[in-house]
C-alpha positions in Angstrom: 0.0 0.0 0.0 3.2 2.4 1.0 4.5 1.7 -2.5 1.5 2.7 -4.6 1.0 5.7 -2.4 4.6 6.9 -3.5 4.1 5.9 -6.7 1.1 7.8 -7.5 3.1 10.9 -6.1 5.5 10.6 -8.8 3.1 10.2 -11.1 1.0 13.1 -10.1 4.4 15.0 -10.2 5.6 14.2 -13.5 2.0 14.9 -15.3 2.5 18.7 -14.2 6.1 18.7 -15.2 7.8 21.0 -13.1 10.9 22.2 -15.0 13.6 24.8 -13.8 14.7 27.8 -16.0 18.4 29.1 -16.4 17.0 31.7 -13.1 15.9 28.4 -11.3 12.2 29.7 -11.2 10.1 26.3 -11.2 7.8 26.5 -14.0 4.8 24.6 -14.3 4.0 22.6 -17.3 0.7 21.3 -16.4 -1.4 20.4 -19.9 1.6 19.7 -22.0 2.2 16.3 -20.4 0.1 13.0 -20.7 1.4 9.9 -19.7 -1.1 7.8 -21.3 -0.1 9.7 -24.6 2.7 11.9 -25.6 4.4 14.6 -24.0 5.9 18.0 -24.9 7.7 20.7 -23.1 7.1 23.9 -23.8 4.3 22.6 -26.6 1.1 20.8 -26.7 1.8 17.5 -28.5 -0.8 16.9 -31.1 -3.4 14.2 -30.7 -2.0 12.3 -33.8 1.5 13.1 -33.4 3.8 10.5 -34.2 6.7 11.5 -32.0 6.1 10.3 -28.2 8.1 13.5 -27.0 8.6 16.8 -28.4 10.8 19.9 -26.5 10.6 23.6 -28.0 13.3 24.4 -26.9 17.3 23.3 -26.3 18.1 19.5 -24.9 21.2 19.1 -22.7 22.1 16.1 -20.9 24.9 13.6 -20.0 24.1 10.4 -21.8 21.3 9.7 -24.2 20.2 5.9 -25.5 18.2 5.3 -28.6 17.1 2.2 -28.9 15.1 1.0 -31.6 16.6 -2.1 -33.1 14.7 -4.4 -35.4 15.3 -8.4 -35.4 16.7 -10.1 -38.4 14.4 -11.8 -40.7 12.2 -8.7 -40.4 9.6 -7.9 -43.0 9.4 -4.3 -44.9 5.8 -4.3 -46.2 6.2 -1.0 -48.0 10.0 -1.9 -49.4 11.1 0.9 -47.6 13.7 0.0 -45.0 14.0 3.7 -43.6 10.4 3.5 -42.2 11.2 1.8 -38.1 15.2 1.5 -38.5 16.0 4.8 -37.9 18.0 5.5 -34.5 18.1 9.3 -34.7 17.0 11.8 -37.5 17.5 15.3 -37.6 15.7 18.0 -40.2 14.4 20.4 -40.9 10.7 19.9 -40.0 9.4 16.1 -39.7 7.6 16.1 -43.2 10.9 17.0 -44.8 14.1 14.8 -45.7 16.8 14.7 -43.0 19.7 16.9 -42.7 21.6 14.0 -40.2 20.0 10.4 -39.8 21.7 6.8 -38.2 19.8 3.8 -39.2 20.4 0.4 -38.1 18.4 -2.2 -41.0 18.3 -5.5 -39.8 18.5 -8.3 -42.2 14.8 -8.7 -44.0 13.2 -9.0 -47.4 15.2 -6.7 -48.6 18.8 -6.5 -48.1 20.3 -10.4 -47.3 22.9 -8.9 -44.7 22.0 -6.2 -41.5 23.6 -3.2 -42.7 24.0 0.4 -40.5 23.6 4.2 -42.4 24.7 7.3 -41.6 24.0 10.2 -43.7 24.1 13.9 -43.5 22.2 16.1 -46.4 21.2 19.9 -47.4 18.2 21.0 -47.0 17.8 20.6 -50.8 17.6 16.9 -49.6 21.1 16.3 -51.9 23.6 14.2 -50.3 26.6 15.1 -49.1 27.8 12.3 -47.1 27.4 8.8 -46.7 28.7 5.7 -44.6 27.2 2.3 -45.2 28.4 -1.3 -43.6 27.2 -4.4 -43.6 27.7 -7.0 -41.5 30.4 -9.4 -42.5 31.2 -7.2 -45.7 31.6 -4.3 -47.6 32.1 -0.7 -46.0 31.3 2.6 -47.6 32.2 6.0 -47.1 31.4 8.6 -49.6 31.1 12.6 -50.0 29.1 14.1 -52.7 28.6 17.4 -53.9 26.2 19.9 -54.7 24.9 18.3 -57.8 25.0 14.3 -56.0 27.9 14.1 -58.0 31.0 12.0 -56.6 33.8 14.0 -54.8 35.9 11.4 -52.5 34.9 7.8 -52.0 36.6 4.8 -50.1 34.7 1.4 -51.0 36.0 -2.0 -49.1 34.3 -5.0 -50.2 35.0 -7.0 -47.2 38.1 -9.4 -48.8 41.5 -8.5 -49.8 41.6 -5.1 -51.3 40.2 -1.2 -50.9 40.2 1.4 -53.3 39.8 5.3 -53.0 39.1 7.8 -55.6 38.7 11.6 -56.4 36.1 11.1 -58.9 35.5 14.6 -60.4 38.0 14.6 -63.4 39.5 17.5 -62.3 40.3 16.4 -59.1 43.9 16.5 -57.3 46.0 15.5 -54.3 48.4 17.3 -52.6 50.5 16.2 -49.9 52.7 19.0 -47.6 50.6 21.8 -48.5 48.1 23.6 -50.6 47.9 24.3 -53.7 46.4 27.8 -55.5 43.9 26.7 -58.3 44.3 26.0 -61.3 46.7 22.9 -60.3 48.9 21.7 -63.5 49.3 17.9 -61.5 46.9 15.8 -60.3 49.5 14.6 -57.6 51.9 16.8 -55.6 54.0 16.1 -53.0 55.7 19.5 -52.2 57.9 18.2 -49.1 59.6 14.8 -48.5 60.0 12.5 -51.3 57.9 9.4 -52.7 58.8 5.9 -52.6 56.6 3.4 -54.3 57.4 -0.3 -54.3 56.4 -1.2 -57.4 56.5 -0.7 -61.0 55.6 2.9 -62.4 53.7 2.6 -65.4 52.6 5.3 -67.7 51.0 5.8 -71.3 52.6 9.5 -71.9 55.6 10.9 -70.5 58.4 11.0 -68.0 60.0 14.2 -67.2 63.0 14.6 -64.8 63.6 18.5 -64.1 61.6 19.3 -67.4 58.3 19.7 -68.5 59.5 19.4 -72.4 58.8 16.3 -74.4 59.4 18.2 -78.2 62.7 17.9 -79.8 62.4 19.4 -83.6 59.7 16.1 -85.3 60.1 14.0 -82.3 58.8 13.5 -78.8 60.5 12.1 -76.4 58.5 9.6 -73.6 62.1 10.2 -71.2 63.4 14.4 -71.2 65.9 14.7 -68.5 67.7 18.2 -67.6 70.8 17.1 -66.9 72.9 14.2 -66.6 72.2 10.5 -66.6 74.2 7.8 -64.8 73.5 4.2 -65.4 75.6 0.5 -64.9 74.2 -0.3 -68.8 71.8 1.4 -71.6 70.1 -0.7 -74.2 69.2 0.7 -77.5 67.3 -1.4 -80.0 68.1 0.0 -83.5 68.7 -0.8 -87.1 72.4 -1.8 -87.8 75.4 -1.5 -90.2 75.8 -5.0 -91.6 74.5 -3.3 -95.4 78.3 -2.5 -95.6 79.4 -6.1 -96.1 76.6 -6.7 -98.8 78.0 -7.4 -102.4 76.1 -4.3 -103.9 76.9 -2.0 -101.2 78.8 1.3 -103.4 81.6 1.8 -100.9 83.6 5.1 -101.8 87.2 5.1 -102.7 89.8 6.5 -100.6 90.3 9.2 -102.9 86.3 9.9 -102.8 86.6 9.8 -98.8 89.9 12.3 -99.1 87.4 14.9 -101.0 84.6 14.8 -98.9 86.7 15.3 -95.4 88.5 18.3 -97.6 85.1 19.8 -98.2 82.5 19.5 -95.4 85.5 18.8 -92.4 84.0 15.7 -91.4 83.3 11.9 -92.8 80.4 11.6 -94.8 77.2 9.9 -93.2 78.2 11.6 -89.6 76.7 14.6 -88.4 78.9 17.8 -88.2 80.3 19.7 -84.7 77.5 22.3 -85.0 74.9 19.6 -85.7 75.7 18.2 -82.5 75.9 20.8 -80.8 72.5 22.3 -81.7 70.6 18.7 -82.2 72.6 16.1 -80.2 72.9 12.9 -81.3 70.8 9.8 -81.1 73.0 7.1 -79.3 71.6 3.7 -81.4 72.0 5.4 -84.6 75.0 7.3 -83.8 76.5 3.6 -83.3 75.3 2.4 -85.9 77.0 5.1 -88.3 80.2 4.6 -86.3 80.2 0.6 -86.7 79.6 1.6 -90.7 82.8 3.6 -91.0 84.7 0.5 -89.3 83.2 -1.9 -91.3 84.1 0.6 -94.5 87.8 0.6 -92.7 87.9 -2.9 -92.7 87.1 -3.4 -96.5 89.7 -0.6 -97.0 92.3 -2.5 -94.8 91.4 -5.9 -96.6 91.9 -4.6 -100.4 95.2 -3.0 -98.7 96.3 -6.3 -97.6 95.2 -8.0 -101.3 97.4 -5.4 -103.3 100.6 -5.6 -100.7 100.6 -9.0 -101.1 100.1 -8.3 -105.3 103.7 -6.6 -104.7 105.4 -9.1 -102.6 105.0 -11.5 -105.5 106.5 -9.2 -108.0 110.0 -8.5 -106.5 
């Protein structure tokens, strides 16, 4: 009898709901509060309301608890997991989409796995964030912008790899810093250097303290400003073996003498000032090379044939 004495005092107490204001002046609520219905501070809940509690006004607590989890196996009659799953919502009013929202979908008729949401949107009801997991798999997360178009989005589908991407094909990374718009690289790292692990593999061009590619007709997919150290160098290239061919027209000595006396150089090879202004292309620079040796060589053989024509005749 003690006990339901004390307990209709609580009752009685809560249905007026006393509440203190920031001067400590007890205010009395009496009329927004029915415990056989819904209550409201600071508003009269309406007879149909859906919501169980409503507060004009600013919440502040310690802890709060929102329970409202669904078992698996549950049925969506309306194909609409949002409706029940939701564990807090925020909006703008309660007919509108929401600004913030945590869901918790169990698994159902719908979806085979028990998946959480977390969103936040505009209050255009576009997107601009999502997280998704489901249980024993893939993971989500996602920004969007103004136009629900892809910005940044990390996708793991639960085994052995993740991906991220910058979707918007303008879209660059910067590490150490900021960079002013409009950004010439889609990756910069402007302090520290970069080590990657594996192969680097491109279908354009490398450049190593150059941005230029163009040399006269030709583009280079390696420009390096300044010099280049290496163990070995591989060219693949035609070669010189036409020399040794029976109808190859191989100059005389006397033709060779001319040439040098006219131009300063052997024919076939490129002059001091070419050089100098153009370079010269290492495979086909040896192979010109390895054709005035072989054109020595046949000199040095018909040498040999006519010294040994005069040995004979003493």
């Amino acid at each position: 009898m003690k006990k339901l004495f004390l307990l209709s005092i609580l009752i009685t107490t809560f249905s007026y709901s006393q509440v203190t204001d920031e001067n400590g002046t007890m205010a009395d609520g009496s009329g927004n509060t029915d415990l056989s219905g819904n209550i409201g501070i600071g508003i009269t809940p309406a007879a149909n309301s859906p919501f169980k509690f409503e507060v004009n006004g600013s919440i502040k607590g310690k802890q709060g608890w929102f329970i409202n989890t669904l078992p698996n196996g549950h049925v969506f009659p309306n194909n609409d997991w949002g409706e029940g799953t939701a564990l807090i919502r925020a909006g703008v009013d309660s007919t509108g989409g929401d600004l913030f929202g945590f869901y918790d979908v169990p698994q159902s008729n719908l979806n085979s796995k028990p998946f959480v949401w977390f969103h936040i949107e505009d209050r255009n009801d576009k997107a601009r964030f999502r997280l998704h997991a489901y249980e024993g798999g893939a993971t989500s997360f996602k920004i969007f912008g103004k136009e629900q178009n892809d910005v940044f989005q990390i996708y793991d589908p639960g085994d052995q790899y993740t991906f991220a991407s910058l979707d918007k094909p303008d879209s660059y990374f910067v590490i150490g810093g900021v960079n002013v718009w409009p950004v010439e690289h889609k990756l910069i790292v402007k302090q520290g250097s970069a080590l990657i692990e594996g192969n680097i593999l491109t279908n354009s061009n490398i450049g190593i303290g150059t941005t230029s590619f163009i040399d006269g007709s030709d583009t280079y997919r390696l420009s390096v400003e300044g010099k280049v150290r290496a163990h070995e160098v591989k060219v693949y290239t035609t070669w010189a073996d036409f020399v040794f061919a029976k109808n190859y027209n191989l100059p005389t000595l006397k033709e060779v003498e001319s040439y040098i006396k006219e131009n300063g150089h052997l024919k076939d090879i490129p002059s001091a000032e070419e050089v100098k202004e153009n370079g010269v292309k290492l495979g086909e620079m040896n192979k010109l090379l390895l054709q005035k040796i072989e054109e020595l060589t046949l000199y040095v053989i018909d040498l040999k044939k006519e010294i040994e024509v005069l040995k004979t005749k003493k």
